[in-house]
N, C-alpha and C positions, 0 to 999 in steps of 0.2 A: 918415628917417635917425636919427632920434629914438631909435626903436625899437631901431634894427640898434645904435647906443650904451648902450644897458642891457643890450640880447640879450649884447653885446661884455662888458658887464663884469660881468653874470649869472654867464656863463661862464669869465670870467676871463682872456680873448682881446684882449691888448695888439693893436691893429693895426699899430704902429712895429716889434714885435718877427716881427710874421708877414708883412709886407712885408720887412725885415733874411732872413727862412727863405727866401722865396721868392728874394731874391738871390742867397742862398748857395745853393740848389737846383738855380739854372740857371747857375749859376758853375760850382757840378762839375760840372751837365752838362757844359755845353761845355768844360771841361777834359778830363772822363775821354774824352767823345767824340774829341777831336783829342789825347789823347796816349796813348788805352788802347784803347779801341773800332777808332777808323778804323786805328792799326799791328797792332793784333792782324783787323782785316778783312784787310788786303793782307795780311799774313802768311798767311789761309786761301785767299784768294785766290790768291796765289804757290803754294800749295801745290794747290791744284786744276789751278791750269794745268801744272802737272810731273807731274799724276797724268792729265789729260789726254795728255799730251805721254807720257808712261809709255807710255799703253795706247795709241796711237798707234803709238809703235815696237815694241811687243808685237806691234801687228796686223801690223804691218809684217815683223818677224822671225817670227811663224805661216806667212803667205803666203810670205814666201823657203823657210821650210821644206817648206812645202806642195809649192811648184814642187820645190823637189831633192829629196822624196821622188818625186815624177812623172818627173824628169829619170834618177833611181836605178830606179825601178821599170822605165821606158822601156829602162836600159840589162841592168839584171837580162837583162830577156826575149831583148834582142838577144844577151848571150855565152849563155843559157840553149838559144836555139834554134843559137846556133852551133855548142854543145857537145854538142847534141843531134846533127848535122849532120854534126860531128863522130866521134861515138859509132857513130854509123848506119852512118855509111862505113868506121869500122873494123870492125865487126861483119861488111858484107858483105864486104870487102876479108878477113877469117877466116875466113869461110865460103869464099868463093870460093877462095882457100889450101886450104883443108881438103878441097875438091872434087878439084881442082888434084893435091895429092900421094892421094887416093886413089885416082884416075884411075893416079898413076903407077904406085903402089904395086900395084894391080891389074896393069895391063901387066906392072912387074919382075915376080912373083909369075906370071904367065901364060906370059911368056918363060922365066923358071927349071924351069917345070912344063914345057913342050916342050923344052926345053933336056934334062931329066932324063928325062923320056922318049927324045930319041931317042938320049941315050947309052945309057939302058936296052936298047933299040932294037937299037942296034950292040954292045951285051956278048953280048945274046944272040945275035945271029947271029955273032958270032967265038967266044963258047960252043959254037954248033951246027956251024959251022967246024970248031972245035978235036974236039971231039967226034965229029966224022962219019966220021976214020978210025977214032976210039979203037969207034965204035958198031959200023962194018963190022966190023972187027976183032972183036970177043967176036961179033956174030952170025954173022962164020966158025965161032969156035969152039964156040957154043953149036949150028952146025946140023951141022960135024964130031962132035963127040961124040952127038949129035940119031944123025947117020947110023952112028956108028963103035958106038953101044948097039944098032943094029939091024944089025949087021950084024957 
């Protein structure tokens, strides 16, 4: 011990005054710990478990979006093939129309063409009617004269 007391004052290392440092040492420790350290931990603490708790309802509101994009997509298809369904049936239901009045269109157009013919029909034989005394008539004259230049 001798020794560690010359070493002590060799160096010039009061022991009263570095037992006094070491009190004071762990005096702030244990202060800063219990009024600096441990509220500034719960405060990171508090703050991890809100960021926890964040990404939680994060995941939580991805997944709801997930599902009503599925639920959206799901019904996408369903008016998509309705409209489709839709479309299909009026295109034939236009065609089938469009058959429909050419069909008739043909008929009107085939009855008007008989129709015009056999009025055509009947002009000409009340033409040839009308005509038939007027023809007798000049071929009297043309075969009188015929006979009256030969005679």
């Amino acid at each position: 011990m001798d020794i560690l007391k010359e070493l002590a004052k060799a160096l010039g290392v009061n022991p009263v005054v570095v037992l006094i440092q070491m009190a004071g040492f762990w005096l702030l420790y244990f202060l800063l710990r219990n009024l600096l350290w441990k509220p500034v931990g719960d405060v990171i603490d508090g703050r991890a478990g809100d960021w926890k708790r964040s990404e939680g309802e994060i995941g939580a509101a991805k997944e709801k979006r997930e599902a009503l994009e599925a639920d959206y997509s799901a019904r996408m298809a369903v008016v998509e093939r309705q409209a489709y369904e839709k479309l299909t049936g009026l295109v034939r239901t236009g065609i089938e129309e469009r058959a429909a009045r050419l069909v008739k269109a043909q008929e009107d157009a085939s009855r008007s063409v008989g129709e015009a013919q056999a009025a055509i029909r009947g002009e000409r034989d009340q033409a040839l009617r009308d005509a038939g005394p007027q023809v007798e008539a000049l071929s009297r004259d043309a075969a009188a004269r015929a006979l009256g230049a030969r005679g």
